[in-house]
Structures are given as C-alpha cells and as structure tokens.
C-alpha positions as CSV (number, residue, x, y, z in Angstrom):
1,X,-1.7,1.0,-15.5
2,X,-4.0,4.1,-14.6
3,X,-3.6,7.6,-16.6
4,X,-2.5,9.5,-13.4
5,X,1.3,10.1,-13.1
6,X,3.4,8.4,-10.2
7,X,3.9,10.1,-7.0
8,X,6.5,9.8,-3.9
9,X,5.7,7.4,-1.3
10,X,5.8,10.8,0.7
11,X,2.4,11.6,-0.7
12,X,0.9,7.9,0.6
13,X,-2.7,8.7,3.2
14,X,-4.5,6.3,5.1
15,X,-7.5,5.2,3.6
16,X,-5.8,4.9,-0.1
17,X,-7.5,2.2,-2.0
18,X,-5.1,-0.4,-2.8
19,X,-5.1,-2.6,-5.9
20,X,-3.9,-5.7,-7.3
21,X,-2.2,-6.1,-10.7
22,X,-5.9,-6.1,-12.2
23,X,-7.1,-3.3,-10.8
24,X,-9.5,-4.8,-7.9
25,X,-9.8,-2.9,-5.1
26,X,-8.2,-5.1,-2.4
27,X,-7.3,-3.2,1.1
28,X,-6.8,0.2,1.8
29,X,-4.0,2.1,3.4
30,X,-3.9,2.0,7.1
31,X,-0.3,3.8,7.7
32,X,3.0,4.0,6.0
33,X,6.2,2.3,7.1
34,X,9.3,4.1,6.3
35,X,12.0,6.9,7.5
36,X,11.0,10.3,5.8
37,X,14.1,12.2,7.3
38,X,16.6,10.0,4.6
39,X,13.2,9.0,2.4
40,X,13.4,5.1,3.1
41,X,10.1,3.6,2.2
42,X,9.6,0.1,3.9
43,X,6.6,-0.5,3.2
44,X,2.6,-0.3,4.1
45,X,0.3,-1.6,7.0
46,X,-3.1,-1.9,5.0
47,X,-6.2,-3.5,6.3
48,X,-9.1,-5.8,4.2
49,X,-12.1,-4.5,5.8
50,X,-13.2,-2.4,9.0
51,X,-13.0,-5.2,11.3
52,X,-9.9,-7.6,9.8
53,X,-6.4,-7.9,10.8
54,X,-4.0,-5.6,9.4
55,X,-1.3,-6.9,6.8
56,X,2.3,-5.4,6.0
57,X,2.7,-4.8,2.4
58,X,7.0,-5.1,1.6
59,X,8.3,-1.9,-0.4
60,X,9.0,-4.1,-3.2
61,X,5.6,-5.4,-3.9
62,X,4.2,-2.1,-4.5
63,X,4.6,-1.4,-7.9
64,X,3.1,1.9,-8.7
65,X,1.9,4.8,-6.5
66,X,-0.8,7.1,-8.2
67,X,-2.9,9.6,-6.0
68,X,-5.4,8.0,-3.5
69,X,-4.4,4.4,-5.4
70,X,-1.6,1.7,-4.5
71,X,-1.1,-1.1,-6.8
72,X,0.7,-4.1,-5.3
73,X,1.7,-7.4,-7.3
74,X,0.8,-10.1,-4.7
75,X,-2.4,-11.4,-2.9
76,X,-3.1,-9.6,0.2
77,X,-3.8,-12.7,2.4
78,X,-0.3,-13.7,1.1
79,X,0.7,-11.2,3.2
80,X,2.4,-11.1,6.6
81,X,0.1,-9.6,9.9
82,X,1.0,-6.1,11.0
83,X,4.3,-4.7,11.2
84,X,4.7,-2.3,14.0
C-alpha cells in the first residue's frame, strides 16, 4: 500500500506508472477504457516499454488507484493484447 489516498478512475493519465502487488514498476498507462458519462470503468490499455505491444488490464485486477500510480494484482504478460 502507498501513503497517498485513492482516487477515481476519472483521475487515471497516460503515462501512470503501473505496479504489481510488490510495488515494481511494470507498464505504464497508455489510455483508459471506460464510459465517463454513467462512470463505468473497464479497464486500462498499458504498454511494457516504448516499442512493445500494448496489454488490456480488466477493471477488476486493478486494485488501487493512487495519483500517477496503478497497482494491479496480476502479471502483465498474463495479460490479454490491446483492447480497442
């Protein structure tokens, strides 16, 4: 757990630093996946490095949203490829 308080998925930037259940620095945002008008989060696109393939973190494997910081509880190359 971090010291900053939560935040809405609303607040979620590209180029957040996501984080596994130990705190490594895994991915970072690319965009969010969700309907703001009836607040619907599905879920994040979020990429490994410059040059790799982006991967579709599911809404319910992020499990805490802290400013400029995602924490997820699964592997990233567990994860599916881009979801438009």
């Amino acid at each position: 757990m971090t010291d900053a308080d939560p935040v809405s998925w609303l607040m979620i930037e590209p180029g957040w630093k996501v984080v596994d259940t130990s705190g490594d620095e895994v991915a970072h945002v690319d965009d969010v996946v969700g309907d703001e008008e009836r607040d619907i989060f599905s879920g994040l696109n979020v990429s490994t490095s410059l040059f790799g393939h982006s991967r579709f973190v599911p809404a319910e494997h992020v499990s805490e949203i802290t400013p400029d910081r995602v924490r997820i509880d699964v592997a990233v190359d567990e994860l599916a490829e881009h979801r438009p």
